[in-house]
C-alpha positions in Angstrom: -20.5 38.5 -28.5 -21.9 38.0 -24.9 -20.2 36.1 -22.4 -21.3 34.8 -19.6 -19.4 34.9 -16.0 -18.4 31.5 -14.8 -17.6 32.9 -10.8 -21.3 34.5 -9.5 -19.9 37.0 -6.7 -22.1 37.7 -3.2 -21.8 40.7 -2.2 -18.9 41.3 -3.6 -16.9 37.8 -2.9 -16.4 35.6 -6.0 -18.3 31.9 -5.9 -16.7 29.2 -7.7 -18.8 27.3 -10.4 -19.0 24.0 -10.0 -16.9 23.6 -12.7 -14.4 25.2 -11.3 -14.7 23.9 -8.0 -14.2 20.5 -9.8 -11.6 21.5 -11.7 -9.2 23.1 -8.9 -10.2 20.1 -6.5 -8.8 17.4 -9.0 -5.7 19.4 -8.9 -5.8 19.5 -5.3 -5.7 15.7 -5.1 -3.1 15.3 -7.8 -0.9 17.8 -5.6 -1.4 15.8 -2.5 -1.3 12.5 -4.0 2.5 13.7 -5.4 3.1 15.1 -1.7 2.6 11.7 0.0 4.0 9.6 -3.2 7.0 11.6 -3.1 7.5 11.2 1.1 7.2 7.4 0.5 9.9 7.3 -1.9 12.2 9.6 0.5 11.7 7.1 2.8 12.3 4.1 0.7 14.8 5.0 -1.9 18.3 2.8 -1.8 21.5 2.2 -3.8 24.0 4.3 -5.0 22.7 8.2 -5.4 20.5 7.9 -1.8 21.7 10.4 -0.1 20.8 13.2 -3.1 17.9 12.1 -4.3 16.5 11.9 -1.0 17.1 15.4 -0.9 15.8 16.7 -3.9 12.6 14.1 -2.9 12.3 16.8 -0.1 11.8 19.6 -2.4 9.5 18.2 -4.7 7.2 17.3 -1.3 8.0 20.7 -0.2 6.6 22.6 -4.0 4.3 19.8 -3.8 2.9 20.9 -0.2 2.9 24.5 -0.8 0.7 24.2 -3.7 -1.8 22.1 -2.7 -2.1 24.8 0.3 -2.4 27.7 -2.5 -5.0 25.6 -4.5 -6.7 24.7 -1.0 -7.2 28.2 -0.1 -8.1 29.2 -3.3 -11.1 26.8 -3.1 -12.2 28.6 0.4 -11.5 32.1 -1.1 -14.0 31.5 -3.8 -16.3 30.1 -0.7 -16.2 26.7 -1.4 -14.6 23.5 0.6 -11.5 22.0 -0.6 -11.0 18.4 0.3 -8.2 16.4 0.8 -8.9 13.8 3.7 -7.2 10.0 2.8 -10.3 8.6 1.2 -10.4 11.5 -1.4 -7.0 11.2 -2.4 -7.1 7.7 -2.7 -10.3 7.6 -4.8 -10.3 10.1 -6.9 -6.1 10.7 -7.8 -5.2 10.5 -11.3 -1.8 9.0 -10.9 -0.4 5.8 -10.5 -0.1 4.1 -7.7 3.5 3.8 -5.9 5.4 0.9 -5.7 5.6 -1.0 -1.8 8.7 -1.4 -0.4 12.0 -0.6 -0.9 12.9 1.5 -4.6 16.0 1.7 -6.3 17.7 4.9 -6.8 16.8 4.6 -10.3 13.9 3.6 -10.2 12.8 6.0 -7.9 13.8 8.7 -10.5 11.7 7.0 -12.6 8.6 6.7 -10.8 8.6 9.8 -9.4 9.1 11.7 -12.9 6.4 9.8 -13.7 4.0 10.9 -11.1 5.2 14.6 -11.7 4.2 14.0 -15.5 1.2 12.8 -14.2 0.9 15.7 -12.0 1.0 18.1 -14.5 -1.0 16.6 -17.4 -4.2 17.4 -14.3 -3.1 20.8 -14.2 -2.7 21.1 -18.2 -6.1 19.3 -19.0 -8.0 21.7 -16.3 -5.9 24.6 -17.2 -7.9 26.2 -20.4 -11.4 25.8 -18.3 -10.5 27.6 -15.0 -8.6 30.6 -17.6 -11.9 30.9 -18.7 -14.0 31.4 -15.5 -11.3 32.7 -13.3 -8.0 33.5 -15.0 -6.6 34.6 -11.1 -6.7 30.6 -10.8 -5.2 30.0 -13.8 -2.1 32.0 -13.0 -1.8 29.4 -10.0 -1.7 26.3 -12.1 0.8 28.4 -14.5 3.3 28.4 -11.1 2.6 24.6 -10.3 3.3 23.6 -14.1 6.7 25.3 -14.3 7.8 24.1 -10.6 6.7 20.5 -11.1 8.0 20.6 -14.5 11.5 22.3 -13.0 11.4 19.2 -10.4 10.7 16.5 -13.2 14.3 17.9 -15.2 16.5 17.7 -11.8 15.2 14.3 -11.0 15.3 13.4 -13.8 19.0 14.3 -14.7 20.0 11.7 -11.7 19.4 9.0 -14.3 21.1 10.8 -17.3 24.6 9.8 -18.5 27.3 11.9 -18.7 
């Protein structure tokens, strides 16, 4: 059985397929879409709970930051251009829109495990194509599924009953 390599390397510097290009820059959109979805519900998030899921708000931004920079410069290490100006995010994301104004508390939780679902179900449907052309990429999306997922359960728990 003869495979064929999905990353062509220059001189010794791996080039992303198309494919894969594709692939990594939806889930670079999903990641920054969550990023900015999750900031506007920091910011308009009310009722009873504010104060901590504001906070954990902030960490899911944070994760959600910190790997769309990994996924970004994996694009460029693999020589080609990540891109995630407004107009990109906005017309290519795969999650739902936010609500405008001001969000409940629950709400909020809702919405936002939502989007994290959302999130991940981009990283799981790409998943299986970048393991086969570049399985160093693949160990990325394995880290954004279990922190998205790890977000998802403490939000989530703010609307769970004792």
């Amino acid at each position: 059985m003869t495979t064929t390599p999905s990353i062509h390397r220059s001189t010794e510097r791996a080039v992303a397929s198309e494919t894969l290009h594709a692939n990594l820059q939806r889930v670079l959109v999903a990641l920054v879409d969550l990023h900015l979805q999750g900031k506007q519900a920091h910011w308009n998030v009310t009722g009873r709970g504010f104060r901590d899921l504001h906070l954990q708000l902030d960490e899911l931004v944070d994760a959600a930051r910190e790997h769309s920079d990994t996924i970004a410069e994996r694009l460029r290490a693999l020589q080609v251009v990540p891109d995630g100006r407004a107009e990109t995010v906005a017309t290519k994301t795969d999650l739902s829109p936010y609500p405008d104004g001001l969000v409940t508390v629950g709400d909020t939780v809702d919405a936002i495990v939502e989007r994290t679902a959302q999130t991940v179900e981009v990283v799981r449907t790409v998943h299986d194509d970048v393991d086969a052309e570049d399985p160093t990429s693949a160990d990325l999306l394995h880290e954004i599924i279990h922190d998205l997922e790890k977000q998802a359960w403490m939000i989530s728990s703010e609307n769970t009953e004792a």
